[in-house]
C-alpha angles and dihedrals in degrees: 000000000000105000104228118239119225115215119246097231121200134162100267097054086051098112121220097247091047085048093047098049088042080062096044092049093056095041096050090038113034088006095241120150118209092184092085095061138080112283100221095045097047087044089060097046096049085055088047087066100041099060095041078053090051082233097184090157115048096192092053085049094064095048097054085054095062092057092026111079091163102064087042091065094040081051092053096045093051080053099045102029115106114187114259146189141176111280091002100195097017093207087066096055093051090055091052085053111042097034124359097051098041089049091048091050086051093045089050094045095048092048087048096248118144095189137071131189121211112186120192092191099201099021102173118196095354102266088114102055088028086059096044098048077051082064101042085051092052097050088058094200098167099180105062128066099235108185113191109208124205125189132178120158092225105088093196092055084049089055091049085057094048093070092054086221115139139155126260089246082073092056101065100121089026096116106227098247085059093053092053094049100049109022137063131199118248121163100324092315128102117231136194122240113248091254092067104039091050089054090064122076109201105201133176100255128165101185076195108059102012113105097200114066100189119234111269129176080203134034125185116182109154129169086009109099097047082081097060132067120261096258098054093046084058099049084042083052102045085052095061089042085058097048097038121103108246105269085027107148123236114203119190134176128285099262102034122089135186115265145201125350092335082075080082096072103044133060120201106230100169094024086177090054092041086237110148126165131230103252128219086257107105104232112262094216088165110127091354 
């Protein structure tokens, strides 16, 4: 018996026509719509799949996909997923703690405001809004109401994040006090104590097609928007911009900037640490 070979996919032998029925798949069906990122990048991730599925028939592919729900969303998250740790950065994180959140808890209590809204967009497998909600319950700051949102457009990845269970491998720049005061060991995984997982609301968001942002005093969405073209990373931009307290604090990754007009309504206050601040300027959205 003839052993089947099983194609070794990548990006570049992805065809146009393959490439375009993979995007009308996801947009008729999770209402994701691949047009808006960046062609290479999307190419390779698609082929990604496809050879962890042992696709060796394209057409037959497309077809699974229409009864399979279960291999569309793995699909989608191979697309949408971005690698993620606790305290990722760590420097970033030492900023959040030691000056962003603190200034955000006076400028809410000054305002009498007795809630707060942190936001991780594109929040993977759940080590960004976990780490941040370590850092809300250090602050103790009893006397405000401080929500930790977390969004992802794969439902499945957001269902991983839900249990609080992760591999040592994701604790890497967790300090070991930390660990023994918010994780406990099960099984070789590391789990988070009730306190810290009920701080943090998972929530279906696609920053893309969604037409409500929801009001945050601070955004983090790093290592997202390098998958989108620039004029969508500006549109994504000018919406947080719309729905940020004035003084509210942006965060992006590393190697990601602001672009274009929406500069205007932002000022860069850690550049290193991509940490910029909403100005007093309303956001001129207007053409962008």
């Amino acid at each position: 018996m003839t052993e089947l070979t099983v194609p070794t996919w990548t990006g570049d032998d992805l065809s146009d026509a393959e490439f375009a029925a993979i995007t009308k798949c996801l947009r008729d069906r999770r209402q994701f719509d691949l047009e808006q990122y960046k062609d290479r990048c999307v190419r390779r991730r698609i082929a990604k799949r496809l050879r962890l599925a042992q696709v060796t028939d394209f057409s037959a592919y497309l077809s699974r996909l229409d009864t399979d729900l279960d291999e569309l969303d793995a699909l989608l998250a191979t697309i949408s997923i971005h690698v993620s740790q606790f305290f990722r950065n760590p420097d970033t994180f030492r900023i959040l703690e030691q000056s962003i959140l603190p200034d955000l808890c006076r400028r809410a209590r000054a305002a009498g405001r007795s809630r707060l809204t942190l936001w991780s967009a594109g929040c993977a497998s759940g080590e960004e809004p976990y780490s941040l909600a370590m850092l809300v319950d250090d602050l103790g700051d009893a006397d405000l109401d401080i929500r930790v949102l977390a969004t992802d457009i794969s439902e499945p990845i957001l269902e991983s994040a839900r249990t609080g269970a992760f591999d040592a491998t994701r604790l890497r720049e967790v300090p070991v006090q930390a660990i023994d005061k918010y994780f406990r060991v099960d099984n070789d995984r590391y789990q988070l104590i009730d306190r810290i997982r009920d701080r943090v609301e998972f929530r279906r968001h696609n920053i893309v097609t969604d037409t409500l942002y929801p009001a945050a005093d601070l955004i983090l969405c790093r290592n997202v928007l390098i998958y989108f073209t620039r004029s969508e990373q500006e549109r994504i931009l000018s919406r947080f911009a719309e729905v940020m307290q004035e003084n509210g604090a942006l965060v992006l990754g590393r190697s990601e900037t602001m672009i274009g007009r929406i500069r205007s309504c932002f000022h860069s206050e850690f550049p290193v640490e991509r940490i910029y601040r909403r100005t007093a300027q309303p956001a001129a959205t207007t053409g962008l």
